[in-house]
Every structure is written in C-alpha cells, then in structure tokens.
C-alpha positions, 0 to 999 in steps of 0.5 A, a space after each residue: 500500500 505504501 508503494 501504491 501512495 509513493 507512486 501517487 506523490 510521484 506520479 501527480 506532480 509528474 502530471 503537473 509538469 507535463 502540463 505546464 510544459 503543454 502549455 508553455 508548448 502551445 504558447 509557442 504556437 499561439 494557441 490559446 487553451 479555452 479557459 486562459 484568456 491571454 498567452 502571457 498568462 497561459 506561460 506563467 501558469 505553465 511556468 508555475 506548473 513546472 516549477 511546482 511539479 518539480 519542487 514537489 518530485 525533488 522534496 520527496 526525493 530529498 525526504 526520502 534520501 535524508 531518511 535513509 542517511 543518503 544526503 550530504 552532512 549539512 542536511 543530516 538532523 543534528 544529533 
C-alpha cells in the first residue's frame, strides 16, 4: 500500500509538469487553451506548473534520501 501512495506523490506532480510544459508548448504556437484568456498568462501558469511539479518530485526525493542517511552532512538532523 505504501508503494501504491509513493507512486501517487510521484506520479501527480509528474502530471503537473507535463502540463505546464503543454502549455508553455502551445504558447509557442499561439494557441490559446479555452479557459486562459491571454498567452502571457497561459506561460506563467505553465511556468508555475513546472516549477511546482518539480519542487514537489525533488522534496520527496530529498525526504526520502535524508531518511535513509543518503544526503550530504549539512542536511543530516543534528544529533
């Protein structure tokens, strides 16, 4: 079950980005997605998607490395 949930944190932020990139992509090409009503904030919803996702993807990432004692000393907990 736990490997279940980890897949779900994994694959929604994933989702998440490849939407941001979709709609930086379309911008690209000046396609305007229905409920967005202008391209510069179609890029900035983009933008934020990925960063987002990222952000999310890279801290369960870094939780899960400083569970296990695989990060550098200065993130380890003080003991």
């Amino acid at each position: 079950m736990q490997r279940y949930l980890a897949l779900i944190v994994v694959v929604i932020p994933v989702i998440m980005a490849v939407m941001g990139i979709k709609l930086i992509r379309d911008l690209t090409f000046g396609i305007l997605q229905p409920p967005i009503p202008f391209l510069w904030l179609q890029f900035f919803i983009g933008l934020a998607l990925i960063g987002g996702g990222l952000w999310l993807v890279g801290g369960f990432v870094f939780y899960r490395d400083k569970k296990r004692n695989k990060v550098q000393q200065r993130f380890q907990p003080k003991k």
